[in-house]
C-alpha positions in Angstrom: 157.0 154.0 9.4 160.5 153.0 11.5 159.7 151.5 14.4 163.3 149.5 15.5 164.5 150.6 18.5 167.9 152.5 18.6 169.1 149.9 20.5 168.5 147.3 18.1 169.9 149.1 15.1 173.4 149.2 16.9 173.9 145.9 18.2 177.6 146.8 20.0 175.2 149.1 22.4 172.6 145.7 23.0 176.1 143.7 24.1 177.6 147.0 26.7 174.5 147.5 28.3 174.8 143.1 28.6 178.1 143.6 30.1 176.9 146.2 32.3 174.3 144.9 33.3 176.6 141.4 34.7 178.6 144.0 36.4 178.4 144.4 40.1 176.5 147.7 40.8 179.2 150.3 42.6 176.9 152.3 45.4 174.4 149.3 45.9 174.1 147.8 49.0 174.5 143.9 49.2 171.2 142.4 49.4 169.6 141.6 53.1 168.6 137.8 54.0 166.1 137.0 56.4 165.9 133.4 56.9 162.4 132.7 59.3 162.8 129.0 58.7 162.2 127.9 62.4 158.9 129.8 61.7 156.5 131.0 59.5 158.9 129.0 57.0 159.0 132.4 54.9 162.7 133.7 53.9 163.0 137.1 52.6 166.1 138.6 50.5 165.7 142.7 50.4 167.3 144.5 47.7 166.3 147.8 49.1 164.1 149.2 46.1 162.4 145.1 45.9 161.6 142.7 48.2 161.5 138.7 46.9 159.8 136.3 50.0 159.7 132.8 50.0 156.3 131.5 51.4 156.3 127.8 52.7 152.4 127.9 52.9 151.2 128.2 50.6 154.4 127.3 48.1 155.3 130.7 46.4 157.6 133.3 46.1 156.1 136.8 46.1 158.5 139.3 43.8 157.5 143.2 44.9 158.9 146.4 43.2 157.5 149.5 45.1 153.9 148.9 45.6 153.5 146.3 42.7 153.9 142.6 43.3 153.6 139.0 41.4 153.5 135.6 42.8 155.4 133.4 41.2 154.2 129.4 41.7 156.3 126.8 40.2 154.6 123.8 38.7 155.1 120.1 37.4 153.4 118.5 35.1 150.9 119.8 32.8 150.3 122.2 35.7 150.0 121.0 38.8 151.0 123.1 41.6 152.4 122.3 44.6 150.9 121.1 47.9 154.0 122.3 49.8 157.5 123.4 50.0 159.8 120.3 51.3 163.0 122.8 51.7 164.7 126.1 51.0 167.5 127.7 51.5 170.1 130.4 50.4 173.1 129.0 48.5 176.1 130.9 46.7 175.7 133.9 48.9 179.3 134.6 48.5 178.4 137.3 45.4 177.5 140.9 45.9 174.3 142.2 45.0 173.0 138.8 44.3 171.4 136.1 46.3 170.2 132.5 45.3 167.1 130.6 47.0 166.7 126.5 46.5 163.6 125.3 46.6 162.3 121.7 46.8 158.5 121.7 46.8 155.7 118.4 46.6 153.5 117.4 44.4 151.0 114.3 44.3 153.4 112.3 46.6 156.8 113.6 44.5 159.1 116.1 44.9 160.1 119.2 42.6 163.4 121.5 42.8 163.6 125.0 41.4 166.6 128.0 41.9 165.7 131.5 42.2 168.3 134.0 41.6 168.1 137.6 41.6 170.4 140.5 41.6 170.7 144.2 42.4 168.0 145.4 40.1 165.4 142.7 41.4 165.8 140.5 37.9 164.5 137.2 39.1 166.2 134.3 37.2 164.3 130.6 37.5 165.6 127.7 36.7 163.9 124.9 36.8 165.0 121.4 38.3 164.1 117.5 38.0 160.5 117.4 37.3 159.4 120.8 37.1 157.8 122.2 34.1 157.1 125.9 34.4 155.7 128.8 36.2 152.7 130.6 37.5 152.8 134.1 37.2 150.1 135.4 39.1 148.9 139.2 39.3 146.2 141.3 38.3 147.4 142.2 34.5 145.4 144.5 32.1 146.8 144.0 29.1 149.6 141.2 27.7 152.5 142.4 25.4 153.8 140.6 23.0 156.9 142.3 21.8 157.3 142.5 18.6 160.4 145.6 17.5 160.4 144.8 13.1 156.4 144.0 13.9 153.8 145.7 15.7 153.6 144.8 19.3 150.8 142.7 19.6 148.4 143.5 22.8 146.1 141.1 24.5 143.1 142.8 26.6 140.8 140.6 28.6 137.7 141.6 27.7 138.1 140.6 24.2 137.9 137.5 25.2 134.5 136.7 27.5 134.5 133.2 26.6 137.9 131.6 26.6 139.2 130.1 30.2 142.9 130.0 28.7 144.3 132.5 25.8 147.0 131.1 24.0 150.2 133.2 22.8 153.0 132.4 20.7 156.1 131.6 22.3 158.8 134.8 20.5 161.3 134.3 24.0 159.5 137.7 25.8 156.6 138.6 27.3 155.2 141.6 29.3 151.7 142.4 31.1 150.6 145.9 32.1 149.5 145.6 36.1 145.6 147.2 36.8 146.6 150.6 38.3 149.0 151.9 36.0 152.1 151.0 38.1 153.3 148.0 37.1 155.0 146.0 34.0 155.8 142.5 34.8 158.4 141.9 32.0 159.6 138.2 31.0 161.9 136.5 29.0 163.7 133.0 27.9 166.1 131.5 25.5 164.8 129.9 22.4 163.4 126.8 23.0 159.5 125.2 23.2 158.0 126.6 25.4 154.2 127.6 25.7 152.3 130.9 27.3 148.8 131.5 27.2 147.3 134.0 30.0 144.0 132.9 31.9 141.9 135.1 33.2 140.3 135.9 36.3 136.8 134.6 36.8 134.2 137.3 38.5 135.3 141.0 39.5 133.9 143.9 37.6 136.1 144.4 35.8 137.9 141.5 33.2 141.6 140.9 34.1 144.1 138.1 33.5 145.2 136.6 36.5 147.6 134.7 35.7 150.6 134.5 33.3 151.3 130.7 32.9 154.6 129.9 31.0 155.7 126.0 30.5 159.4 126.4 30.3 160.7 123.4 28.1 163.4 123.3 30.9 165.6 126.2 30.6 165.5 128.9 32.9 163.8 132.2 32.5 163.9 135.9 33.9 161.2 137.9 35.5 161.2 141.9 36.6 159.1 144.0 37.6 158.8 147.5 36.1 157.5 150.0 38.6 156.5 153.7 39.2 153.8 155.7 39.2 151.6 155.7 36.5 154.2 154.0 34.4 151.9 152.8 31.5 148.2 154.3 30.8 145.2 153.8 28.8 144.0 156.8 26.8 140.2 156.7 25.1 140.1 158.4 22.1 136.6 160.2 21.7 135.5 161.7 18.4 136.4 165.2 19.9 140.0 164.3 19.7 139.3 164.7 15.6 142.0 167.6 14.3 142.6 168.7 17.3 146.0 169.1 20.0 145.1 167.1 23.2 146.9 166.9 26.3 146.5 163.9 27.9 145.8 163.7 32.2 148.9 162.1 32.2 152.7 163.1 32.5 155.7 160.7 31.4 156.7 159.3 34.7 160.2 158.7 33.8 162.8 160.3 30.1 162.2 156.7 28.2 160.9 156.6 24.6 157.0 155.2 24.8 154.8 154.2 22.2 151.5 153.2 21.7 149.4 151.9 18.6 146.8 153.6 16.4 144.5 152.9 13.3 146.3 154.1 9.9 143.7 154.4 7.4 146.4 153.3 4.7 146.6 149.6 2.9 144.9 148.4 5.7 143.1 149.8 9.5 145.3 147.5 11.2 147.0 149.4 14.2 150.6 150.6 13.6 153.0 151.4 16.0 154.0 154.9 16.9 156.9 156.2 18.9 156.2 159.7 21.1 158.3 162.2 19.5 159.9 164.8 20.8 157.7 167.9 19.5 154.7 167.5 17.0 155.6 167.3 13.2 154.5 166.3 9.5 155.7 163.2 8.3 155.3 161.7 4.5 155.2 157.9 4.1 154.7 156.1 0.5 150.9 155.2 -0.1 149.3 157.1 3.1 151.3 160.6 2.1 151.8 163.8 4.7 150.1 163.4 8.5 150.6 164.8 11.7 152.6 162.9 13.8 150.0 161.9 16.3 151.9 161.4 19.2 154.5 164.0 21.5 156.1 165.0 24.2 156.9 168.5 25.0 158.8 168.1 28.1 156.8 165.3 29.8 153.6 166.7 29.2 152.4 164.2 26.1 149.7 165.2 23.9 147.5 163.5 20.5 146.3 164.6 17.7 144.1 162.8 15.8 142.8 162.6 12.3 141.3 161.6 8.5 144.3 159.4 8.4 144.9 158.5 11.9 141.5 158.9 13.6 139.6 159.2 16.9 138.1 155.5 18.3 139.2 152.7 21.0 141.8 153.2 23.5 145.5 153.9 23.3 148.3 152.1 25.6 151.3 154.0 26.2 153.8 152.2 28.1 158.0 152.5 28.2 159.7 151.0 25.3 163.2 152.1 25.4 166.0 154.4 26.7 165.4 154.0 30.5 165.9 151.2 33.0 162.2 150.7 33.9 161.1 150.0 29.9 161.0 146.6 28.2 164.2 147.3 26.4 166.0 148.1 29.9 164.7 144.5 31.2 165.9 142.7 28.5 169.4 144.4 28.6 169.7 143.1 32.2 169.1 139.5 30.6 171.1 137.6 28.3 168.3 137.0 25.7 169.4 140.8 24.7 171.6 139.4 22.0 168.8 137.2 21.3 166.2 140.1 20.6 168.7 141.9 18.8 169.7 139.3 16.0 165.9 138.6 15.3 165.7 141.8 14.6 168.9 142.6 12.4 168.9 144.3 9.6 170.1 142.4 6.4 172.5 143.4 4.2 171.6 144.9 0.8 172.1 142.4 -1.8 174.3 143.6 -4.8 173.8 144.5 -7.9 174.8 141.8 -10.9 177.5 144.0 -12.4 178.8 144.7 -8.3 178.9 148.5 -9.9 180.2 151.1 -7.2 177.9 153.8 -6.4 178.6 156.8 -8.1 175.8 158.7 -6.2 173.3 161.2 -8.0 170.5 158.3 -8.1 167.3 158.9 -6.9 165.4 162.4 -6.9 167.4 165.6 -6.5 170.6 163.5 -7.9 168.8 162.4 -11.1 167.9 165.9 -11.7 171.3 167.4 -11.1 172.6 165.1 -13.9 169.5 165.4 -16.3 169.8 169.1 -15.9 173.6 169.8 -16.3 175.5 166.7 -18.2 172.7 165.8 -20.6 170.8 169.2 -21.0 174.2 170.6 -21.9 174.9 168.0 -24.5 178.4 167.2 -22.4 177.5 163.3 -21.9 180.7 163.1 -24.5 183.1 164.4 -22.4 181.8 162.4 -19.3 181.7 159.5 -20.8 183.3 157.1 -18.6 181.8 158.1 -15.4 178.6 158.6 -17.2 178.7 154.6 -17.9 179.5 154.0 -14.4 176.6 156.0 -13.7 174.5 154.1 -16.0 175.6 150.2 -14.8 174.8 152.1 -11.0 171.5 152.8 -12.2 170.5 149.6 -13.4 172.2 147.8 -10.4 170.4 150.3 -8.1 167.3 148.6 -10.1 168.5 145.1 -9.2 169.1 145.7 -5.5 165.0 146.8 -5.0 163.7 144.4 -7.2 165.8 141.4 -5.4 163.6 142.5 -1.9 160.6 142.6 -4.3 161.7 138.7 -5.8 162.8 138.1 -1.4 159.1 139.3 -0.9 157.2 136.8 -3.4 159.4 134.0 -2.4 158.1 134.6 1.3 154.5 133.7 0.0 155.3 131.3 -1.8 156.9 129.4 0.4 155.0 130.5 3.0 151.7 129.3 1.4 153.5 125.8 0.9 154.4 125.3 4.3 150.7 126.6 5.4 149.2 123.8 2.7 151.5 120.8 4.2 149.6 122.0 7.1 146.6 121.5 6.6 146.6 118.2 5.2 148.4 116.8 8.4 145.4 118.6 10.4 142.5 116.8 8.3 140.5 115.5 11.7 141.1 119.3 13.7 138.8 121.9 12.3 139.9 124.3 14.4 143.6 124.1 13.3 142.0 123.9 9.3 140.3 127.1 10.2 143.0 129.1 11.2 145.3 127.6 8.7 142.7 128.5 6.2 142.9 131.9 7.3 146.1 132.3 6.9 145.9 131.1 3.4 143.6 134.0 2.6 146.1 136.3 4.3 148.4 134.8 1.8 146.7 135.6 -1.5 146.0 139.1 0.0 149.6 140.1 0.1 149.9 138.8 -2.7 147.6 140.5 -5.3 148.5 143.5 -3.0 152.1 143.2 -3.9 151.8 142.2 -7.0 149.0 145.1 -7.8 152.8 147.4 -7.3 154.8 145.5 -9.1 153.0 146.5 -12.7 154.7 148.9 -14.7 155.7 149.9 -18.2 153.7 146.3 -19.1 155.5 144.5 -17.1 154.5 143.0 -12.9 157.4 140.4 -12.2 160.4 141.5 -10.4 162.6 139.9 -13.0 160.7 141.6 -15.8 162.0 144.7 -14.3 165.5 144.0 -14.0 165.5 143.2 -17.8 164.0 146.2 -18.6 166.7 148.4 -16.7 169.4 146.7 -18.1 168.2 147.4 -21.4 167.6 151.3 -20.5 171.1 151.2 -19.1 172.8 150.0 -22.7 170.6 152.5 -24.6 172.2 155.8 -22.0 175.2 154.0 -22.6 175.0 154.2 -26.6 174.1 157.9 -26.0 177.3 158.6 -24.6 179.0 158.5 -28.3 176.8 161.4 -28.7 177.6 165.5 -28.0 174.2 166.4 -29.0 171.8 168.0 -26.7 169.0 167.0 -29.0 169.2 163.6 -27.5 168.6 164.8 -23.9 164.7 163.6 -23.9 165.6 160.4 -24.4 168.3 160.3 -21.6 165.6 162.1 -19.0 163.1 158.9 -19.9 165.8 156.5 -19.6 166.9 157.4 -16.0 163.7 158.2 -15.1 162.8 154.9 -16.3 165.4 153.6 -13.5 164.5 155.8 -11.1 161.0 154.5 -10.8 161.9 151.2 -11.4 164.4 151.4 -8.5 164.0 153.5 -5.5 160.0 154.5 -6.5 159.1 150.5 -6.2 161.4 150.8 -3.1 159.0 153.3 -1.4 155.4 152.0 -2.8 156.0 148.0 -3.0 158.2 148.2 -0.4 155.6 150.3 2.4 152.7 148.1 0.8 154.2 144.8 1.2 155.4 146.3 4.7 151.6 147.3 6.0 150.2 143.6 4.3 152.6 141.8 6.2 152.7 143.3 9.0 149.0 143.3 9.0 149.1 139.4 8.8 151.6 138.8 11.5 149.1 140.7 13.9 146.4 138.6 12.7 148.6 135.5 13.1 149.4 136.2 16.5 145.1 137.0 17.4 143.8 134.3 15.6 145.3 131.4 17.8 144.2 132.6 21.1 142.0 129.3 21.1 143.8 126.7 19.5 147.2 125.9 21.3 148.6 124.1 18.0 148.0 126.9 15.7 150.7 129.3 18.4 153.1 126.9 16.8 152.2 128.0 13.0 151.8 131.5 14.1 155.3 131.9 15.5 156.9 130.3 12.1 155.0 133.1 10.2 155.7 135.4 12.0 159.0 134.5 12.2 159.4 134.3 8.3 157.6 137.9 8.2 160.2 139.3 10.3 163.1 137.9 8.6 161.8 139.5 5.5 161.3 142.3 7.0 164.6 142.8 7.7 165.8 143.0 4.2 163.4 145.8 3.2 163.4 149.1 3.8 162.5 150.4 6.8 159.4 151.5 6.7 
């Protein structure tokens, strides 16, 4: 299924909205500073729809959007936070729309500098000075998001963990958490670099939240928004009754943005996939999990579900704002300059070429196949078309090369990716925790794998090369046809390009959407199985990593 965002398909739209977005807003008024030094200690800057203050006591700064707000505590060390704030002040107030705060604060008898700038919208930039190592993110957050755009987001709920004081996430330059009460996305993001997150959450309460976003920021600066209005995200549980049937949820789209949410597809695997509201309900066909209802819609901004055999009833749904709007993830990161960032993880590759660098002729695949089969050949006029007719035959067998090369891409991935994982393990001999998950990953490995490889056999033959060689030698026997008026031969040209057609854009749809659900599978499981061991965030995001990059030179689905 295509999840990329519009946005990230057309990159030229990621760098206008970046432009934009470093433009001063026309109609905005400049943002208020009140400076209560001689008292309290707090300073306040006011940008009308957000307020950012500056406490002295205790050391924070307290970012609010509408009714939602986050406190944001600085910290040096491994995580020390600070006993006091030393100094702050506004500098380079000269700007419009923006405003900048410098902070000095104390910690265990030394001091600790930090800049907080924001601008019209309320994005908070931080960057950190001598001796300060990250951030405190505090607020009362129901779910964590790990972005993902090529993979599935990957959510984080609190009460799947009871008995870990410190969940550990890797570190793919954004970050969002869903605020208890549906009004609220505290959205995040940096430029490559080493940093850590991990969330920790709240001890005691009812109900099991994280508190606390904690980010160590390998010193580079960051950015931080909050996302608000009124029921902007919610959580939908999805009772057997829902089974085959139109529900409308108790719950309107608060704003015109594209949202999404993630369900169980009963296809390769019951991982949960990622589905974008559409715009009325429909029947879509995928490549190994066939013809389904689209399970998700919008008519108007009333959004409904349907469930089913393929996509059934069980757990919870998030929906929250992905894209096409100013309060959704995408929005946020347009405002930042990690958008250029996002959007080159996330680029689609090339396709590769075919050996002979044939031009495409058209009428491959499906309907075109069976336009030539059933005029050209049926007719016996393959003769007189003989020169396009071996263009149309080195296309073909080029058209082969160009899937299998993803399919060759795809088994080089686990291979290599199965090296790197056993180079691993044998530096982590003395951490069984690290061996564990390493070892896990292995397994995830070898399912791939046989998965793909399962795919790959036809007409005797399971190697992507194997196929190529195969094609080429259907290609030179259409060609030798050619020399040939006779209709009696058309048979034999129908297997031939048939041969190709299932060699080439059939292995495009089922290898290609199984090695897609397999992989994407494991990158989800990458990202959950290191919630307890802070080294293995490290291996996860180089998986991931190589899963995405793959990803990007298959088809889209």
């Amino acid at each position: 299924m295509r999840i990329t965002m519009k946005s990230i398909r057309v990159k030229g739209i990621f760098l206008g909205l970046l432009a934009l977005a470093c433009m001063p807003l026309p109609g905005r008024a400049d943002i208020a500073i009140r400076d209560n030094g001689a008292g309290a200690g707090d300073l306040t800057l006011d940008g009308g729809d957000w307020t950012a203050v500056m406490h002295k006591q205790p050391a924070e700064l307290v970012l609010t959007s509408s009714s939602e707000a986050v406190r944001i505590i600085p910290f040096t060390g491994a995580g020390v936070e600070p006993e006091g704030m030393v100094s702050c002040e506004t500098v380079n107030t000269a700007t419009t729309g923006q405003a900048e705060v410098h902070a000095t604060f104390s910690a265990q008898g030394k001091n600790f500098e930090a800049w907080f700038h924001l601008t019209g919208k309320g994005t908070l930039r931080i960057t950190p000075g001598e001796g300060m190592s990250g951030v405190y993110i505090r607020g009362r957050i129901a779910v964590g998001i790990l972005p993902g755009i090529r993979l599935e987001d990957v959510l984080y709920a609190p009460d799947k963990y009871p008995n870990l004081d410190e969940i550990h996430v890797p570190d793919e330059d954004w970050f969002a958490g869903l605020l208890e009460g549906n009004g609220g996305i505290v959205a995040c993001a940096w430029p490559a670099g080493a940093q850590t997150v991990s969330l920790l959450p709240e001890s005691g309460g009812a109900t099991r939240l994280f508190g606390t976003l904690k980010i160590a920021l390998d010193g580079k600066e960051m950015y931080l928004e909050i996302l608000a209005g009124p029921r902007i995200w919610w959580k939908e549980t999805l009772p057997p009754a829902y089974l085959e049937k139109n529900v409308e949820l108790d719950w309107k789209r608060p704003c015109p943005a594209t949202y999404k949410t993630q369900l169980p597809l009963r296809a390769e695997t019951t991982t949960k996939r990622t589905f974008l509201f559409q715009k009325k309900p429909n029947e879509q066909y995928r490549p190994e999990v066939g013809a389904c209802a689209w399970p998700v819609w919008f008519e108007g901004e009333r959004a409904f579900i349907r469930l089913g055999k393929k996509i059934p009833p069980g757990g919870e749904a998030i929906l929250y704002p992905m894209d096409n709007g100013d309060k959704t993830l995408m929005g946020f990161i347009s405002r930042t300059p990690m958008a250029d960032l996002i959007a080159k993880q996330n680029e689609r590759a090339e396709l590769p070429r075919g050996p002979r660098n044939a031009a495409n002729v058209g009428f491959v695949a499906c309907g075109g196949t069976k336009v030539m089969r059933e005029t050209i050949f049926k007719l016996g006029l393959q003769k007189r078309e003989k020169e396009f007719l071996s263009e149309y035959a080195d296309f073909l067998a080029d058209y082969v090369a160009i899937v299998q090369q993803r399919n060759v891409a795809a088994f080089r991935f686990v291979d290599e990716t199965r090296g790197q994982l056993e180079a691993w393990a044998k530096e982590q001999n003395n951490d069984p925790t690290a061996g564990a998950y390493i070892a896990k990953m292995l397994e995830q490995a070898d399912v791939l794998e046989e998965g793909l490889r399962i795919k790959m056999e036809l007409y005797g033959d399971d190697t992507p090369e194997q196929h190529m060689v195969h094609a080429d030698r259907a290609a030179q026997r259409l060609k030798e046809l050619l020399d040939t008026g006779d209709p009696e031969v058309y048979p034999e040209c129908e297997e031939l390009i048939d041969t190709c057609n299932v060699l080439a854009w059939g292995h495009a749809e089922v290898a290609g959407m199984r090695f897609s659900m397999l992989a994407r599978e494991w990158a989800q499981q990458a990202a959950l199985e290191c919630v307890a061991i802070p080294k293995a965030t490290e291996y996860a995001q180089t998986i991931r990593a190589a899963i995405r990059t793959t990803l990007n030179g298959s088809p889209p689905w």
